[in-house]
C-alpha positions in Angstrom: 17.2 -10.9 -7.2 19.5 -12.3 -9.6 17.9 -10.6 -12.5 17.5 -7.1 -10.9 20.6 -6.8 -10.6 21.4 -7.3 -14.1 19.0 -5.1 -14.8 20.7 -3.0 -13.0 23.8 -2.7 -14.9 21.8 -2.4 -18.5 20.6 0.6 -17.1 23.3 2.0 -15.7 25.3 1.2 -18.9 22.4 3.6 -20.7 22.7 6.0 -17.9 26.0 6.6 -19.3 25.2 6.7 -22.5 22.5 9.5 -21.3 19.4 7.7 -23.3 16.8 8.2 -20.5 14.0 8.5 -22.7 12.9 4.9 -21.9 12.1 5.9 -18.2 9.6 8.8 -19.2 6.7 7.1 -20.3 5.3 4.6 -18.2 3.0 1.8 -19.2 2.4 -0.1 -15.9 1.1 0.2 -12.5 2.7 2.2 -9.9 0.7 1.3 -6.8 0.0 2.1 -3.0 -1.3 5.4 -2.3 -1.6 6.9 -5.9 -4.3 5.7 -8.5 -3.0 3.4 -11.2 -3.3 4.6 -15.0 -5.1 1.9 -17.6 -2.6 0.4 -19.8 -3.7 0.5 -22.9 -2.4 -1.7 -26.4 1.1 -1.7 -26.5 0.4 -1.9 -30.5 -2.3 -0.7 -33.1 -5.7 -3.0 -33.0 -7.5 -3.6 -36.0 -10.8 -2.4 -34.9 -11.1 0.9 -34.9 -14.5 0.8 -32.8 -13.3 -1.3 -30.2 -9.9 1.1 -29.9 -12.2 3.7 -29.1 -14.3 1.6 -27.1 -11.1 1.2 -25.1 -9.8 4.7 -24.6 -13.3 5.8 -23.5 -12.7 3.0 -20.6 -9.6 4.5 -19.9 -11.0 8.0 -20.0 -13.7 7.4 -17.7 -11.4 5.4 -15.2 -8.8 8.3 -15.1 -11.9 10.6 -14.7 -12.6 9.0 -11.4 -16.0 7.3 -13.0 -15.3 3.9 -12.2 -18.6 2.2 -12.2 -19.3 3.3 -16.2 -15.2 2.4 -17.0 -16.7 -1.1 -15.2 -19.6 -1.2 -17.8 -17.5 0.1 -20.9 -15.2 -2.5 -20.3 -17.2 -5.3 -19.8 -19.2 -4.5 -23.0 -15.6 -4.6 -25.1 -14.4 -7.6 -23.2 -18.0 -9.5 -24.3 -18.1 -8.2 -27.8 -14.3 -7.7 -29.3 -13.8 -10.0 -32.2 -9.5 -9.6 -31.2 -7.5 -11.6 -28.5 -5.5 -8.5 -27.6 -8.6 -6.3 -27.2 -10.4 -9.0 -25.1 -7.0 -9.0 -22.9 -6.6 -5.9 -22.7 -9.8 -5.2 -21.7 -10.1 -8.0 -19.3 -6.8 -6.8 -17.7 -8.4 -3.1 -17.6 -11.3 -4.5 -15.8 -9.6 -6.3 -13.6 -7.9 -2.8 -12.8 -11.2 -0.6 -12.4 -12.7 -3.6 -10.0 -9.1 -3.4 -7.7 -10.1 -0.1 -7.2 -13.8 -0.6 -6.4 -12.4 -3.2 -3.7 -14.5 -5.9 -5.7 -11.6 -8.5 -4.9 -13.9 -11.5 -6.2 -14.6 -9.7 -9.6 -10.7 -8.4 -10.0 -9.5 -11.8 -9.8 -12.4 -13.3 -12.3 -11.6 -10.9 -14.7 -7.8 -11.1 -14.2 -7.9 -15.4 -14.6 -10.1 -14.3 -17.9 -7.7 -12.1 -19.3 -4.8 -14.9 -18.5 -7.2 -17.6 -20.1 -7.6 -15.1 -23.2 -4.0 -14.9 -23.6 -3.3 -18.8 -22.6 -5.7 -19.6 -25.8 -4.4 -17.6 -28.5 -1.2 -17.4 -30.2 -0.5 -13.5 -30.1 2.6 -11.3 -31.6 2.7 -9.3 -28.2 2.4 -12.6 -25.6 4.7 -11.1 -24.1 4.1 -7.3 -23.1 0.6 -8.9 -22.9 1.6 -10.9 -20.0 3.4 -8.5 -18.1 0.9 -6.2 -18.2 -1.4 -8.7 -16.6 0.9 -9.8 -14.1 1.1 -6.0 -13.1 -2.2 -5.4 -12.0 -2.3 -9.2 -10.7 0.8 -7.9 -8.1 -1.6 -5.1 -7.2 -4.1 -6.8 -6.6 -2.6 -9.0 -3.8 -0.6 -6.3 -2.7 -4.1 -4.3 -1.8 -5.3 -7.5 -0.2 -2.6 -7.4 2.2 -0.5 -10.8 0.1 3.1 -9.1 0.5 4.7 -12.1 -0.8 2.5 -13.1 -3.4 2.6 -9.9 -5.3 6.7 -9.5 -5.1 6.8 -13.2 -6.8 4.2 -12.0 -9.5 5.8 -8.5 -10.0 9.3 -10.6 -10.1 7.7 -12.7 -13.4 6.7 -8.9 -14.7 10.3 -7.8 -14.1 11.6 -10.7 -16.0 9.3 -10.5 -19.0 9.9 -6.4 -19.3 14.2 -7.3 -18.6 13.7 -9.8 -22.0 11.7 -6.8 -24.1 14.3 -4.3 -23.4 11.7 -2.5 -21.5 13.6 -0.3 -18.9 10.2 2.0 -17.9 8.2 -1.0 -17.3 10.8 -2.8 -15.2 11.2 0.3 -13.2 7.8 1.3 -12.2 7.6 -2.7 -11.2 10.2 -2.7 -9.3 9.3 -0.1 -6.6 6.3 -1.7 -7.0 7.5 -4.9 -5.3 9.6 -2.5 -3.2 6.6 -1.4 -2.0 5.7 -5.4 -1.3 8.4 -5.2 0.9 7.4 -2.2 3.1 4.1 -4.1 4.0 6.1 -7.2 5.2 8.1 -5.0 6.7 11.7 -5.5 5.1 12.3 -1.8 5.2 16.5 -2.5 4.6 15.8 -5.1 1.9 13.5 -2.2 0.1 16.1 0.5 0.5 18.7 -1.6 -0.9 16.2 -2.2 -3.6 15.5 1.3 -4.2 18.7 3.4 -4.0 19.8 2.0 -7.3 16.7 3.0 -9.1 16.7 6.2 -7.8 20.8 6.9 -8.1 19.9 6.3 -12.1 16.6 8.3 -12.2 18.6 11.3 -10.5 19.2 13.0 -14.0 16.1 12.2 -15.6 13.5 14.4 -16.3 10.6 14.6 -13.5 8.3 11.9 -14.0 5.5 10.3 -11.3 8.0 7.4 -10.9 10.5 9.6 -9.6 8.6 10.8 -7.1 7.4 7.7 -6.0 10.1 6.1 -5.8 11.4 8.8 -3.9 8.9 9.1 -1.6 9.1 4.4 -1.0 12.7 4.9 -0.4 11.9 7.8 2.3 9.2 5.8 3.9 11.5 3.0 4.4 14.7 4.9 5.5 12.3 6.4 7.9 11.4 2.8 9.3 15.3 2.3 9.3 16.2 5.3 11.3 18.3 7.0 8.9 16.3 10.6 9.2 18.8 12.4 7.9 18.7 11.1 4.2 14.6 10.3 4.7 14.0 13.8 4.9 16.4 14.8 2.0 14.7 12.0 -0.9 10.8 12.9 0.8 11.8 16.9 -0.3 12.7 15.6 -3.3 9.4 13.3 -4.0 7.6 16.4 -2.8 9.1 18.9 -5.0 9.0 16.6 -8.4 5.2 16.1 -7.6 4.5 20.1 -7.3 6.7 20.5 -10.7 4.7 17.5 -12.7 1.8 18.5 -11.0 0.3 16.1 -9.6 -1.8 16.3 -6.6 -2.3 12.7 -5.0 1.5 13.1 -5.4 1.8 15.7 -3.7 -0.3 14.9 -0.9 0.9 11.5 -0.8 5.1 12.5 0.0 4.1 15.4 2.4 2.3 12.9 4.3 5.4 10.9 4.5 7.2 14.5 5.3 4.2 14.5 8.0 5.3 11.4 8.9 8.8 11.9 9.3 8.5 15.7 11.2 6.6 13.7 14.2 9.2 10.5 14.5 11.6 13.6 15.3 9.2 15.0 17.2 8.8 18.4 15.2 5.3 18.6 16.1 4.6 22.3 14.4 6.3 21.1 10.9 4.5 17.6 10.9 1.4 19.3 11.4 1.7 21.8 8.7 2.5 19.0 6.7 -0.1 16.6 7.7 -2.4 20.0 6.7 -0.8 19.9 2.9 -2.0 16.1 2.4 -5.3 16.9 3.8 -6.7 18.8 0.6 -9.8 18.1 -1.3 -7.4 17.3 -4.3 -6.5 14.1 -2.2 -7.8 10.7 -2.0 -10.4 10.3 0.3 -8.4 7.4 2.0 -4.7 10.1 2.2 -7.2 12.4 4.0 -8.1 11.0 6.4 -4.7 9.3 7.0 -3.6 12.9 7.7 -6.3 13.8 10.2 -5.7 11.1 11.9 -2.1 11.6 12.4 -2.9 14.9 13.2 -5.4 13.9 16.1 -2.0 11.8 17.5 0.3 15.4 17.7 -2.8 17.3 19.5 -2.8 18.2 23.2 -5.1 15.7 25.1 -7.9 18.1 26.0 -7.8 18.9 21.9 -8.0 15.1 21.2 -11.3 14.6 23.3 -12.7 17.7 21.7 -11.6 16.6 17.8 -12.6 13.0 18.5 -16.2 14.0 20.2 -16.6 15.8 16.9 -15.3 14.0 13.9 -14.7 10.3 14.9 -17.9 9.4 13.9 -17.7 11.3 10.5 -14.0 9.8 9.7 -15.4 5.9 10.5 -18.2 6.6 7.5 -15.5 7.8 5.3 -13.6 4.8 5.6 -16.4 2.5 6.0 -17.2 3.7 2.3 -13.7 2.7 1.2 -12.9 -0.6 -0.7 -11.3 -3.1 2.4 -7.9 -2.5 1.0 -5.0 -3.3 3.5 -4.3 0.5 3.8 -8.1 1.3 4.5 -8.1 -1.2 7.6 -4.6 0.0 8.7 -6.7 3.3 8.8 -9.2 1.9 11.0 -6.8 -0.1 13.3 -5.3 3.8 13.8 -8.4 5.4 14.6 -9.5 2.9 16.9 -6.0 3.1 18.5 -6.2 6.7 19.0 -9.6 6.6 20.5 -8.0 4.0 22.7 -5.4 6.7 23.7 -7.9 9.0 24.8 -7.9 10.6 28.6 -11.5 10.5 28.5 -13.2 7.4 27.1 -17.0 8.0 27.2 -17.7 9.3 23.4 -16.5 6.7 21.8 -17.6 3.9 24.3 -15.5 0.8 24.7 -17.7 -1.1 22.7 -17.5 1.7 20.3 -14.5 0.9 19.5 -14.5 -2.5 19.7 -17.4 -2.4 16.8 -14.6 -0.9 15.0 -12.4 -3.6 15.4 -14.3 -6.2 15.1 -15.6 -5.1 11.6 -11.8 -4.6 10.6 -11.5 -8.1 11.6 -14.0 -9.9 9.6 -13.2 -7.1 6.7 -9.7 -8.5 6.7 -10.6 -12.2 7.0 -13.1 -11.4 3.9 -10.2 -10.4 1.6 -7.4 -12.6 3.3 -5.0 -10.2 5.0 -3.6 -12.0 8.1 -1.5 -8.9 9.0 -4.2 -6.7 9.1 -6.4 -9.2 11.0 -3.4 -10.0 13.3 -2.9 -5.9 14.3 -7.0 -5.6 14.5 -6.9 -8.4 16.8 -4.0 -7.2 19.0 -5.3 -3.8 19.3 -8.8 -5.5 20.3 -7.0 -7.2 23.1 -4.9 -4.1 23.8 -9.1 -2.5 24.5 -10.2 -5.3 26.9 -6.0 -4.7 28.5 -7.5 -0.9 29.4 -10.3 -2.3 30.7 -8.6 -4.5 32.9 -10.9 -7.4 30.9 -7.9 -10.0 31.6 -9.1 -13.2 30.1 -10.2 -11.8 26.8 -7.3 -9.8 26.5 -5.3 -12.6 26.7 -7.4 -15.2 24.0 -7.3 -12.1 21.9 -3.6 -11.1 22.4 -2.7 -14.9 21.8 -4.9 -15.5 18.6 -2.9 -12.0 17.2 0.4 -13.4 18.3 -0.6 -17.0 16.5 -1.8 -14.7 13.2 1.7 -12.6 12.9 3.6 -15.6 13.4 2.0 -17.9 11.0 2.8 -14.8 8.3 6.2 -14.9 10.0 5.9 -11.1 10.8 8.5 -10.5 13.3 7.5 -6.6 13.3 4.0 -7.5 14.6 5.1 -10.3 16.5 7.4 -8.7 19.0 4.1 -6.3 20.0 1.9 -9.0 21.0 4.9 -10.7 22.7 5.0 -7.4 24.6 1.2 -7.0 25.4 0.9 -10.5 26.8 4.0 -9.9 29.4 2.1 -6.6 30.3 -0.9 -8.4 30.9 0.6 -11.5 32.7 2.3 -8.8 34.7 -0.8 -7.3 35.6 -2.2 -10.5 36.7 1.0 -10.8 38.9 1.8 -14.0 36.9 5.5 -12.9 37.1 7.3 -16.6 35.4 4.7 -16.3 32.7 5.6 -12.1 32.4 8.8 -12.5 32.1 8.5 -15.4 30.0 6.6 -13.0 27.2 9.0 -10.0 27.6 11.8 -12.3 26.7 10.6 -13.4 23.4 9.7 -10.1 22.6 13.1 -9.0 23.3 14.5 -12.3 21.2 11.7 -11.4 18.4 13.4 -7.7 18.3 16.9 -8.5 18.1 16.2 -11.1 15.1 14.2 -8.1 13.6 17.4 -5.5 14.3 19.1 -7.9 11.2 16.5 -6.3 9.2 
């Protein structure tokens, strides 16, 4: 992180000389929850048709049309006689097909745009690459590769650092903050952000702000420090009503949500759970915020909301690209139907379709964590059901998943489900066996 940290300094050396301009206008991806905006040329072209050809892709994306962005694009990225347009367009594609959830297409047109670029000796390389290696970041990042996408939004970071670019390097940066958050190094992001955000403090609202704002609560939420979560998620909240912006919006008073039932203000979290659940919202933020509501109602409301709605929240998602965040959504409705005190609508094996399909969805893009906590919360089913053997093989293969991604945060559960299960057997040596690497897997974690 040698290089942030320098980065660091240049910008707090501008901060003093009050030149914030540079962190208005952003030209890169700012991902996770809120829709990414098509970067566009960083310089003129010299084809007037195929500029226009360009910014009707980007229009029709921003629009919410992605399938005719899809065709625009293609058509510019098969006919441009310029490298940069054939890039750019590539890149663009590459973009519109990330948030189709067409992983196999994203990643053709991504390696195309890089080939482009690799075969041409071009007067903006450089911003060229960046740009590329920005929606390549999100693209792993969607697919559940925490670790992939902070090492490709690190050679972003470096590229923007040499072109003086302070915007870019920003918005990239809680982008691989964000990285982070999924693999679960909450204190590593926080230390990542509170720079960032100590320097945007005087600027001008702007969507960075407020998601940066609103990463640095979510983490300092996973950290424990309520206090200040709830002080920078007021913040994000209030910068997205003055832009306005309302995926924003609905995205940080989720978090607020979020944060009002960790501290067990039930009435708060539900108002604000209400706020993110507005037609104005992504489809995917919606339904995030029913669900969490389901979790704060009274038992006898749960049954009545679940016999009513599961059904119709399962098609919403099921309609959603198999983004990590979409199958996270899953895993939670199938875990709240778990929870229910009366388990006849959904069935058991209801609810295990549900899993099982999160399963193969997450083998299909190659998300280990989100086929490790599918597979754990299978096994945590049969566990109800007093299903022994398979809830063992299932709790074991989750176990096996989290720690080949070295996830200590999922680790430690399955470490915990196995010693319940043992326990339940009355296989007490193996029990306690299981409860004591869960505890050993939580005190390495408490370091983080």
């Amino acid at each position: 992180m040698a290089n942030v940290k320098t980065w660091f300094g240049k910008l707090n050396r501008l901060r003093r000389r009050g030149l914030y301009s540079a962190l208005l206008t952003l030209s890169c991806v700012l991902c996770l929850w809120l829709n990414p905006g098509l970067a566009m040329s960083p310089e003129p072209v010299g084809v007037p048709l195929a500029q226009a050809t360009l910014e009707q892709g980007q229009q029709l994306y921003q629009s919410g049309d992605l399938v005719k962005a899809a065709q625009v694009l293609e058509q510019v990225s098969a006919t441009t006689p310029s490298p940069t347009e054939a890039v750019l367009a590539l890149r663009n594609l590459a973009l519109v097909y990330q948030q189709l959830g067409e992983w196999t297409a994203a990643e053709t047109a991504i390696a195309e745009a890089q080939s482009v670029l690799d075969e041409n000796a071009l007067s903006n390389e450089n911003a060229l690459q960046a740009q590329i290696l920005d929606v390549q970041g999100g693209i792993q990042l969607d697919q559940g590769q925490g670790e992939a996408a902070i090492t490709t939004w690190q050679q972003a970071i470096d590229i923007y650092q040499d072109l003086d670019d302070f915007a870019a390097q920003t918005a990239t940066v809680v982008n691989q903050s964000q990285a982070m958050q999924q693999l679960g190094f909450h204190r590593q992001a926080i230390a990542t952000l509170q720079p960032i955000v100590a320097v945007l403090e005087p600027a001008p609202a702007s969507l960075t702000k407020a998601v940066a704002l609103r990463t640095l609560g979510d983490s300092l939420i996973q950290a424990g420090n309520a206090v200040e979560a709830k002080t920078v998620l007021q913040t994000s909240l209030s910068i997205a009503e003055t832009l306005p912006n309302a995926a924003a919006v609905s995205a940080a008073a989720l978090s607020l949500g979020n944060l009002n039932a960790a501290l067990g203000e039930t009435a708060a979290a539900l108002d604000h759970y209400r706020e993110a659940d507005n037609s104005q919202a992504s489809p995917l933020v919606q339904v995030q915020a029913q669900l969490n509501q389901f979790n704060l109602f009274t038992p006898a409301e749960q049954v009545r909301q679940a016999r009513s709605h599961w059904a119709e929240i399962l098609a919403t998602l099921n309609i959603l690209s198999p983004s990590q965040a979409t199958l996270y959504a899953k895993i939670n409705l199938a875990q709240s139907l778990i929870a229910l005190p009366v388990a006849d609508n959904p069935s058991p094996r209801q609810i295990a379709d549900i899993l099982v399909s999160t399963i193969q969805q997450a083998q299909t893009i190659g998300d280990r964590r989100s086929e490790s906590f599918a597979t754990g919360t299978l096994g945590h089913l049969y566990e109800t059901q007093e299903q022994w053997s398979a809830a063992t093989d299932l709790s074991k293969s989750a176990l096996a998943l989290a720690q080949a991604s070295n996830a200590a945060d999922i680790t430690y559960r399955w470490q915990w489900q196995l010693g319940r299960i043992y326990k339940a057997e009355q296989q007490t040596a193996q029990a306690i066996a299981a409860y004591s690497n869960s505890i050993d897997t939580l005190q390495r974690l408490r370091t983080d």
